[in-house]
VMD Tcl script that draws the C-alpha trace (Angstrom):
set ca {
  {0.00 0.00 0.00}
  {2.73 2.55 1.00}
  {5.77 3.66 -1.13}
  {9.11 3.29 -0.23}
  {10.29 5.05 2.86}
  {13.01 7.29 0.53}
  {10.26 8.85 -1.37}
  {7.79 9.16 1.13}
  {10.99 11.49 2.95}
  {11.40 13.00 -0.62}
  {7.59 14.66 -0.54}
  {8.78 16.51 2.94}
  {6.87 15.93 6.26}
  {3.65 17.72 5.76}
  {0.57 15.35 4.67}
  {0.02 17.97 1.71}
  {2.61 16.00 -0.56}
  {2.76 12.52 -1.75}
  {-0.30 10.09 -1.82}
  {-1.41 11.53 1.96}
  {-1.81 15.08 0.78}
  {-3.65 13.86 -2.23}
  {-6.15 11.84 0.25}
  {-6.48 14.65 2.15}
  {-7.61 17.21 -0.71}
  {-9.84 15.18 -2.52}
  {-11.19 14.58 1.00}
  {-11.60 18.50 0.63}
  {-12.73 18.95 -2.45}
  {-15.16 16.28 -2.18}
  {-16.63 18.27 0.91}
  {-16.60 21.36 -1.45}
  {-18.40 19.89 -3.96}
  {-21.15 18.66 -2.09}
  {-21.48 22.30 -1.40}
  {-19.14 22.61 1.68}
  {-16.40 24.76 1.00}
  {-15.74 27.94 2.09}
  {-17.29 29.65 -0.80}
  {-20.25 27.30 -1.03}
  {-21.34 26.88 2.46}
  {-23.39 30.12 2.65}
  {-25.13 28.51 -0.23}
  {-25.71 25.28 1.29}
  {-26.78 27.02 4.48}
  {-29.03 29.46 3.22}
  {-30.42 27.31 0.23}
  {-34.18 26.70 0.01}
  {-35.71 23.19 0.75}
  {-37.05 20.94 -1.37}
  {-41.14 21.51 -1.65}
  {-44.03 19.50 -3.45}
  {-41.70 16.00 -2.25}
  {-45.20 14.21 -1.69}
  {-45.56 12.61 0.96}
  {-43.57 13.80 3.29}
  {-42.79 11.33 5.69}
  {-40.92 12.31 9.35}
  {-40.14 8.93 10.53}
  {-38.75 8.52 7.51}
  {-36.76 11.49 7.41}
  {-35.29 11.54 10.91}
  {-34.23 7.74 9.90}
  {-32.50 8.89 6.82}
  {-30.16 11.67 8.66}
  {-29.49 9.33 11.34}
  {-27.95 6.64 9.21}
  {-26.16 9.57 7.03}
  {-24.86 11.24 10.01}
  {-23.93 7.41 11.62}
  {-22.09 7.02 7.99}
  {-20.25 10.54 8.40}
  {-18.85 9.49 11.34}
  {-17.68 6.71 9.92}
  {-15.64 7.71 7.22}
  {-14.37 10.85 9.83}
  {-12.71 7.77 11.70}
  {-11.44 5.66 8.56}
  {-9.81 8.73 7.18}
  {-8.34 9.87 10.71}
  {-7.05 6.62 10.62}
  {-5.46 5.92 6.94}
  {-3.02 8.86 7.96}
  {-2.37 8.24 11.68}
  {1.02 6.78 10.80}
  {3.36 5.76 8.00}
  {3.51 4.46 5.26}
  {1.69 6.43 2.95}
  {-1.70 5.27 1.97}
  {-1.75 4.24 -1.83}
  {-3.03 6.16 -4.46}
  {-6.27 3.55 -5.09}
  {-7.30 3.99 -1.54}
  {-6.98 7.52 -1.43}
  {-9.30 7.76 -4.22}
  {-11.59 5.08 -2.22}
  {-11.33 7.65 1.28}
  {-12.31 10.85 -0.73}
  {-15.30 9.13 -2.77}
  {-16.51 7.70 0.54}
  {-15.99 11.47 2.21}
  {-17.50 12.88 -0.92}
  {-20.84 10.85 -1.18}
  {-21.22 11.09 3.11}
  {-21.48 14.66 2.87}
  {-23.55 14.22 -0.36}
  {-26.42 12.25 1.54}
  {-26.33 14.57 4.50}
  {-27.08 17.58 2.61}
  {-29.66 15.96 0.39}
  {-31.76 14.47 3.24}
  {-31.65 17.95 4.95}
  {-33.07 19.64 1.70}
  {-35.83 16.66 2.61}
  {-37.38 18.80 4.88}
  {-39.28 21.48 3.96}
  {-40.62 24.81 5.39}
  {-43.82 23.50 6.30}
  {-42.68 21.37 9.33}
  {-41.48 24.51 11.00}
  {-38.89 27.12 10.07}
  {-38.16 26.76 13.89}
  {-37.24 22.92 13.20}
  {-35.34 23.65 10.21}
  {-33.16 26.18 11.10}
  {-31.98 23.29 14.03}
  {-31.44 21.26 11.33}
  {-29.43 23.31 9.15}
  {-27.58 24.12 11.90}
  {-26.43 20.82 12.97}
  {-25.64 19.60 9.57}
  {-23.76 22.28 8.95}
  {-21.57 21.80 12.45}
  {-21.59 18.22 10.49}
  {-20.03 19.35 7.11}
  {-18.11 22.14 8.98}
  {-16.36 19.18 10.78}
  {-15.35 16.85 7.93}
  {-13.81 20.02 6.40}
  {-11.60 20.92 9.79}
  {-10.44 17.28 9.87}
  {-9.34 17.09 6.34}
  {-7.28 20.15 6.64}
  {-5.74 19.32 10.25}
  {-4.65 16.39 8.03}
  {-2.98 18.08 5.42}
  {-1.36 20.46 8.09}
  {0.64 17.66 10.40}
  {3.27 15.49 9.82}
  {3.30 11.99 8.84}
  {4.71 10.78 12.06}
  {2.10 9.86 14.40}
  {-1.80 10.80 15.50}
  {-1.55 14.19 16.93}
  {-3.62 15.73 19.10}
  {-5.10 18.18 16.94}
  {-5.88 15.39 14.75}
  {-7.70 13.38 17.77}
  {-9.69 16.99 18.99}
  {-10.96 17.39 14.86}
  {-11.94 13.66 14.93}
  {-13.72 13.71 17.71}
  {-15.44 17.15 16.99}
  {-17.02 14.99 13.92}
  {-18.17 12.59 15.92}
  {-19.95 14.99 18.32}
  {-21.75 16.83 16.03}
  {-23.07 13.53 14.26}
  {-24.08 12.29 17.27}
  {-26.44 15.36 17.48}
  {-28.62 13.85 15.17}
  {-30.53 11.84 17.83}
  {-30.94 14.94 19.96}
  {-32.54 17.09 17.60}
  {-36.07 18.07 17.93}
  {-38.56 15.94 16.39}
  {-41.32 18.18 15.32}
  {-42.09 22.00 15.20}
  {-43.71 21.79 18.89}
  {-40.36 20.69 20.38}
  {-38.16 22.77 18.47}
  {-39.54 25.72 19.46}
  {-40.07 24.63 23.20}
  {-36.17 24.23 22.89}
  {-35.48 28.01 21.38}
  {-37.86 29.51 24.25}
  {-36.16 26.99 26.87}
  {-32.42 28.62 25.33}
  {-33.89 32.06 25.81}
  {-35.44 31.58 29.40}
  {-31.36 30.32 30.21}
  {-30.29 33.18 29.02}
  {-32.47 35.69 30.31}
  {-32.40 33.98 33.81}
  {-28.30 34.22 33.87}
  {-28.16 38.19 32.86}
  {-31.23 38.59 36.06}
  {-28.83 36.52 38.50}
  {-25.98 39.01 37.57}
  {-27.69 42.27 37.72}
  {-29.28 40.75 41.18}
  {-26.07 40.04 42.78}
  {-24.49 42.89 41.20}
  {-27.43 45.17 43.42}
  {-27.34 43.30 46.62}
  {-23.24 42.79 46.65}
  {-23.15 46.79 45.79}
  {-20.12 45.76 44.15}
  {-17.98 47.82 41.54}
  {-19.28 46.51 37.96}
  {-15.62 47.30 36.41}
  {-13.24 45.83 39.12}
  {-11.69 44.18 36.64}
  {-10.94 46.63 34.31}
  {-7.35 48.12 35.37}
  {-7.03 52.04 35.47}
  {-5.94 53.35 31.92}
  {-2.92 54.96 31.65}
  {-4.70 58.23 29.58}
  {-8.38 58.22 30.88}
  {-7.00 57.89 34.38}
  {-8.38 56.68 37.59}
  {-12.01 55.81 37.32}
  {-13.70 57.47 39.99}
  {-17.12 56.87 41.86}
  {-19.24 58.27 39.06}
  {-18.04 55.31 36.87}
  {-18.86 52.71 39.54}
  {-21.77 53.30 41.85}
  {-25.09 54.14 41.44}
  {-26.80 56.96 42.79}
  {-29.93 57.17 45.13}
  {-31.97 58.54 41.69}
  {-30.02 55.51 39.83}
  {-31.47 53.07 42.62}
  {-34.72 53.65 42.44}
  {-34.62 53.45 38.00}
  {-33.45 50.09 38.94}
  {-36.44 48.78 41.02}
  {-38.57 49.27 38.06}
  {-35.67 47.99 35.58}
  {-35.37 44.94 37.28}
  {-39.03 44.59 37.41}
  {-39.35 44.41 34.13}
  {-36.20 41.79 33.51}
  {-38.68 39.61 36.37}
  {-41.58 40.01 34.07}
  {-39.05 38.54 31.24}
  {-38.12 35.57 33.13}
  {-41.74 35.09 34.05}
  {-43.07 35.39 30.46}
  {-40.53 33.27 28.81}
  {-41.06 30.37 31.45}
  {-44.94 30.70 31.06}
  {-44.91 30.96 27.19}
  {-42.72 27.77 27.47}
  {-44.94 25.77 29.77}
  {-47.86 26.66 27.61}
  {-46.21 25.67 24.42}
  {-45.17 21.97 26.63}
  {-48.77 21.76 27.36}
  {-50.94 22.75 24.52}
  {-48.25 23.31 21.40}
  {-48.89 20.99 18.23}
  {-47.92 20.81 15.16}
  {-50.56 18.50 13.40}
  {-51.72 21.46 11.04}
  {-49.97 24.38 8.88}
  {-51.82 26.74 11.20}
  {-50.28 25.03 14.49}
  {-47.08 25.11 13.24}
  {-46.89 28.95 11.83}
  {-48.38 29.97 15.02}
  {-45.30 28.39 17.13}
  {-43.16 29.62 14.28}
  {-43.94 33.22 15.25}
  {-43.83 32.58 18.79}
  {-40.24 31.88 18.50}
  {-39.17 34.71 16.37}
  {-40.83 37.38 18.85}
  {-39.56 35.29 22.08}
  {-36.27 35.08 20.18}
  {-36.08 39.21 20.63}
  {-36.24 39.04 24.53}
  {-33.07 37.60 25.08}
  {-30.68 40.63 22.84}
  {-33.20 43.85 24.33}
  {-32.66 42.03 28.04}
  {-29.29 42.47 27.93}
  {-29.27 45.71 25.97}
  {-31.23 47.26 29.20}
  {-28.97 45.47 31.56}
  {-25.97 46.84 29.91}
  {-27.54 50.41 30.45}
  {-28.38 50.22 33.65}
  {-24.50 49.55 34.66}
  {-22.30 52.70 35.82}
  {-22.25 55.91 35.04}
  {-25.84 55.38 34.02}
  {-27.48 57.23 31.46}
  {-31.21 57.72 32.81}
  {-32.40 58.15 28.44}
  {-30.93 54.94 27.33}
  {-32.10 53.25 30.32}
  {-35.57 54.36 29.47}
  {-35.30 53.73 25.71}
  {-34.52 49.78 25.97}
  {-36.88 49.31 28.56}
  {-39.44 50.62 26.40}
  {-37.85 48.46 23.83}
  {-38.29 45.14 26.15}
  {-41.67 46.09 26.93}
  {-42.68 46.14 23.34}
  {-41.09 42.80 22.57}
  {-42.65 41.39 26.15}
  {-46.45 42.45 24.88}
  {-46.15 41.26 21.22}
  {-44.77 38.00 22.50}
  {-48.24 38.01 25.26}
  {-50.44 39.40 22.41}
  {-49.07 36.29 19.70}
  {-49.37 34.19 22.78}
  {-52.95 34.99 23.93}
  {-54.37 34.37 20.26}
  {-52.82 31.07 19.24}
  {-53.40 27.85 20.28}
  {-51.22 27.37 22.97}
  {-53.20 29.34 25.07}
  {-56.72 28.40 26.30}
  {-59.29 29.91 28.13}
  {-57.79 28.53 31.66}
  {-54.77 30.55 30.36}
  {-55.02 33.67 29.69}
  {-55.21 34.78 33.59}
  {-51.82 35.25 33.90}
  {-51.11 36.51 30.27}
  {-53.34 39.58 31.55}
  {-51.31 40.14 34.91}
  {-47.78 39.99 33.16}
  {-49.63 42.43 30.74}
  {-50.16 45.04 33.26}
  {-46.66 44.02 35.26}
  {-44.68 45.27 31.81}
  {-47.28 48.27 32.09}
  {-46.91 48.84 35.80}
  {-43.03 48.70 35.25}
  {-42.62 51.01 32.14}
  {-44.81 53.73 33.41}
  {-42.52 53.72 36.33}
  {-39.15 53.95 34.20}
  {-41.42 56.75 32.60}
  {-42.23 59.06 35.44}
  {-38.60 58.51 37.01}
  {-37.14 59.45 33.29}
  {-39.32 62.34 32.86}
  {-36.74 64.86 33.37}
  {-34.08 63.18 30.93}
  {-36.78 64.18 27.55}
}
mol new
graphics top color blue
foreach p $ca { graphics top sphere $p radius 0.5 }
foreach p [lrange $ca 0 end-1] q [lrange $ca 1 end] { graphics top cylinder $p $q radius 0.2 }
display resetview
């Protein structure tokens, strides 16, 4: 299978000459023309799926990117392996490794274009995303291979290997329907949202200096207490402030119980609804921390005021799209009322303490 050791030592060290580099690239280019490469991937990312494939079976689909993400990993670990050590692999099995590579990444990308918009752009956009980390993968392994020497199984080599096999085994964790995708996007937010409350909380009780750990700059100077505390005005801004991050957390982990409870996606109309639930909820994570960064020292009282009107708008669309789709019954819509006047209650607070600022 190998050549001779003298001309294996002729083509240098690096895996990009000889019968290894050759491997390697068509390992590449394979993954680039399935659509992978660094030009193409935006393509392959953003590309459109394929509609009017009647019927459209999920079973059947989640089985099919199983076994091609199963398959992936597969050849991830026979190529890893053809150039863990000498001697070179021969010029008929490198052509074997990168047709294998080739029509691996081939199947994955064709059974993601199985699924189309109507089971949820929610769903899909999971997907995409973890066929892409999939693809992304294959193409970091076949160039850590063409960057290290012939010599052994380095470590960079075992991290890229086993960064393949991760994201293939992702496959069984994905969502399987529009209902649990989007209970997973709101459950992401609510983590989010609950981590930037816990800071600004402790950052309040401790009293604590935001920017101890920012060193004094050698032309701005020593930052004094202006840049650190709040004021007795700032203070009471921030009651109302963190009122409305509370109403956040609250909405987010209500919308997602709701969605637990009553979400389906047997119908087109089910599914756009929770489609649009997630977009909306989607907003509350960026404009909660664009209020919490605001509200840090030296505090400006207009900014402050500005993203917390922004929250609030993105907190009563998100109660509004709740309220009228079917996630929320009847028995429901008690509490979507009271967080509906708690944003209210808050904002016209921020208001009257901001008054002075317009």
């Amino acid at each position: 299978m190998g050549r001779p050791g003298g001309a294996a030592r002729a083509g240098g060290s690096s895996r990009s000459h000889g019968g290894a580099g050759a491997a390697a690239g068509a390992a590449r280019r394979a993954a680039c023309g399935a659509g992978t490469g660094p030009r193409s991937l935006s393509a392959f990312t953003e590309g459109e799926p394929g509609e009017g494939r009647e019927p459209f079976e999920l079973p059947r689909f989640w089985a099919a990117l199983g076994q091609t993400f199963k398959v992936t990993s597969q050849e991830a670990t026979k190529l890893s392996l053809a150039f863990s050590r000498p001697p070179l692999t021969s010029a008929e099995d490198c052509q074997k490794l990168s047709e294998d590579v080739q029509n691996a990444i081939l199947a994955v990308a064709t059974v993601y274009y199985w699924l189309p918009k109507g089971q949820g752009t929610t769903l899909r956009k999971m997907v995409r995303d973890a066929t892409t980390e999939v693809v992304e993968g294959m193409i970091q392994l076949t160039e850590t291979i063409l960057s290290a020497p012939l010599e052994s199984l380095s470590q960079e080599q075992l991290i890229s290997t086993g960064g393949v096999w991760e994201a293939c085994e992702q496959a069984s964790n994905l969502p399987r329907d529009n209902q649990a995708a989007v209970a997973s996007a709101l459950a992401a937010c609510l983590g989010v949202v609950k981590d930037a409350l816990e800071e600004m909380e402790h950052a309040l009780v401790e009293g604590q200096d935001p920017y101890s750990d920012i060193m004094e700059d050698e032309e701005l100077g020593f930052r004094g207490n202006r840049d650190t505390y709040w004021s007795e005005a700032d203070r009471k801004l921030l009651s109302s402030c963190m009122g409305l991050m509370k109403a956040s957390k609250a909405c987010l982990k209500k919308v997602l119980g709701v969605v637990k409870a009553y979400g389906k996606a047997d119908s087109p109309e089910q599914i756009a609804q929770l489609d649009d639930l997630a977009d909306i909820a989607n907003e509350i994570s960026p404009s909660v921390d664009e209020l919490a960064l605001s509200m840090y020292p030296p505090m400006n009282q207009l900014a402050v005021r500005l993203n917390a009107a922004k929250l609030a708008s993105v907190l009563k669309k998100v109660l509004e799209i709740t309220k009228t789709s079917h996630v929320c019954p009847p028995s429901e819509e008690g509490w979507v009322q009271f967080l509906t006047g708690a944003v209210d209650h808050n904002m016209n607070k921020i208001k009257n303490f901001t008054q002075g600022q317009l």
